[in-house]
C-alpha positions as CSV (number, residue, x, y, z in Angstrom):
1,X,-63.6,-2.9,-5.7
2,X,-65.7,-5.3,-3.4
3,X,-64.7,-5.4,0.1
4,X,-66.2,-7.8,2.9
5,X,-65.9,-7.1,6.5
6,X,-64.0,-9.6,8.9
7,X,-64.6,-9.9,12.1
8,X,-62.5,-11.2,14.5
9,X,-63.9,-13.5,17.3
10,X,-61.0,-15.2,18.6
11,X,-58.5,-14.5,21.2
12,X,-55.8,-14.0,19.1
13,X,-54.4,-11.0,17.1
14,X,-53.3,-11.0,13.6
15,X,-51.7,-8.5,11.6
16,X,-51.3,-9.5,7.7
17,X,-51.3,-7.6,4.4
18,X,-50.8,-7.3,1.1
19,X,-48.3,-5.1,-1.4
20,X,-47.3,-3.0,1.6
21,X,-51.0,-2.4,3.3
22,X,-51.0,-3.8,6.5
23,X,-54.4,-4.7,8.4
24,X,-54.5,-5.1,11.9
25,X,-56.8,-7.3,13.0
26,X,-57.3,-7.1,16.8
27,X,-60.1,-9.5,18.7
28,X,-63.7,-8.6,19.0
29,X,-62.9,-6.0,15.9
30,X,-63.8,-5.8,12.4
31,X,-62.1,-5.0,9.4
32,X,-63.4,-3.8,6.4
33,X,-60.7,-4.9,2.9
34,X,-61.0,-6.4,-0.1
35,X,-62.4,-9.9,-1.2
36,X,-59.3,-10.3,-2.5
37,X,-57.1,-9.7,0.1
38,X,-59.4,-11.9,2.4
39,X,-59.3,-14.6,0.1
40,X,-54.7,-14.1,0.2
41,X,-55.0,-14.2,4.0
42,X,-57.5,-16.3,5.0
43,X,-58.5,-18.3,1.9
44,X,-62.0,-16.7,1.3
45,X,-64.3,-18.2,-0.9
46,X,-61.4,-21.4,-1.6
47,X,-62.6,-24.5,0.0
48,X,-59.0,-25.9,0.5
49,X,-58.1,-23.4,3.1
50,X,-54.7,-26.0,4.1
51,X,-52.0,-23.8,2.4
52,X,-53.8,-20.4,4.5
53,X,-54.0,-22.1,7.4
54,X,-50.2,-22.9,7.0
55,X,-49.4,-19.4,6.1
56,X,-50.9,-18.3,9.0
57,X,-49.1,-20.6,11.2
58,X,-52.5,-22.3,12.6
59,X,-51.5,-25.5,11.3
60,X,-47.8,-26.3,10.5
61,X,-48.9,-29.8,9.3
62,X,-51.9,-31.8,8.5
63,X,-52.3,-33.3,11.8
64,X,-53.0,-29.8,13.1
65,X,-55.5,-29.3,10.2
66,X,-58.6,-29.8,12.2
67,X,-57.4,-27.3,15.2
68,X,-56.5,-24.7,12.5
69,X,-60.1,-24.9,11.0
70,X,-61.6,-24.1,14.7
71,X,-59.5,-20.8,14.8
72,X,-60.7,-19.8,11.1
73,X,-64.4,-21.0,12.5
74,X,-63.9,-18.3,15.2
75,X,-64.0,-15.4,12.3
76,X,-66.4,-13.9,10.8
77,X,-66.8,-12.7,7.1
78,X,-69.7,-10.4,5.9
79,X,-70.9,-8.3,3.3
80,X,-72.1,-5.5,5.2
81,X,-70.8,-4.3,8.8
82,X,-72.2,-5.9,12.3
83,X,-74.1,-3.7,14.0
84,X,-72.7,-2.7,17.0
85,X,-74.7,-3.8,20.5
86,X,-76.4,-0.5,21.7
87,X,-76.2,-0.6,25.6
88,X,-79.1,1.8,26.2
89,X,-79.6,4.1,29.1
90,X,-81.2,2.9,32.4
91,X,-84.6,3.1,33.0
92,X,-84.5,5.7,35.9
93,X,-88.1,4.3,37.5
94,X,-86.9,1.3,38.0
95,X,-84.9,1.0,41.0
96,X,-83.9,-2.1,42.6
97,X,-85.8,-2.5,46.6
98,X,-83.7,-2.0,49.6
99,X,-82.4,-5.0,51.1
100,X,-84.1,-6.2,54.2
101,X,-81.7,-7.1,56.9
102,X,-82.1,-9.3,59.6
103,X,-81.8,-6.4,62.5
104,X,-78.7,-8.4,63.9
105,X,-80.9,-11.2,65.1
106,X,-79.7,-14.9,63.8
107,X,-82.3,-16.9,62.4
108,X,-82.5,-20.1,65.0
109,X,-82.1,-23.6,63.2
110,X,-85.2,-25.5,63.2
């Protein structure tokens, strides 16, 4: 079975499925399912995506076509997972200088 990871970059949570398997898919996460359940929900690999984007409710007619392609443009599909950002530890040398104040004197206007 060949899966592809989705990932979702939008603002706006979707839960769909398939034959009783439901997939949650939350923003900023990705979800790991088959190509062919990607292709029922979001029209993988099908150039018209119209009917998905219907299904989905992203565009209830044709009119709203092109804003329901700019909320399918906001998610990502991959063969292999993201990496993950890292946020490494602070470099402990490195601190920051002490801010210089003014010693309660104001600075007279030339």
């Amino acid at each position: 079975m060949d899966t592809i990871f989705v990932t979702n970059h939008s603002d706006i949570e979707l839960v769909d499925g398939w034959n009783g398997v439901k997939y949650d898919f939350k923003p900023g996460a990705t979800v790991e399912l088959p190509i062919s359940i990607a292709t029922h929900i979001f029209g993988y690999g099908v150039e018209d995506k119209e009917p998905y984007l219907a299904r989905l409710g992203w565009a209830k007619s044709r009119n709203e076509l092109k804003d329901g392609l700019a909320i399918l443009n906001k998610w990502e599909f991959t063969n292999e997972a993201p990496k993950k950002d890292r946020v490494l530890s602070p470099v402990v040398e490195k601190v920051p200088l002490p801010f210089k104040k003014a010693g309660g004197k104001i600075p007279s206007a030339a």
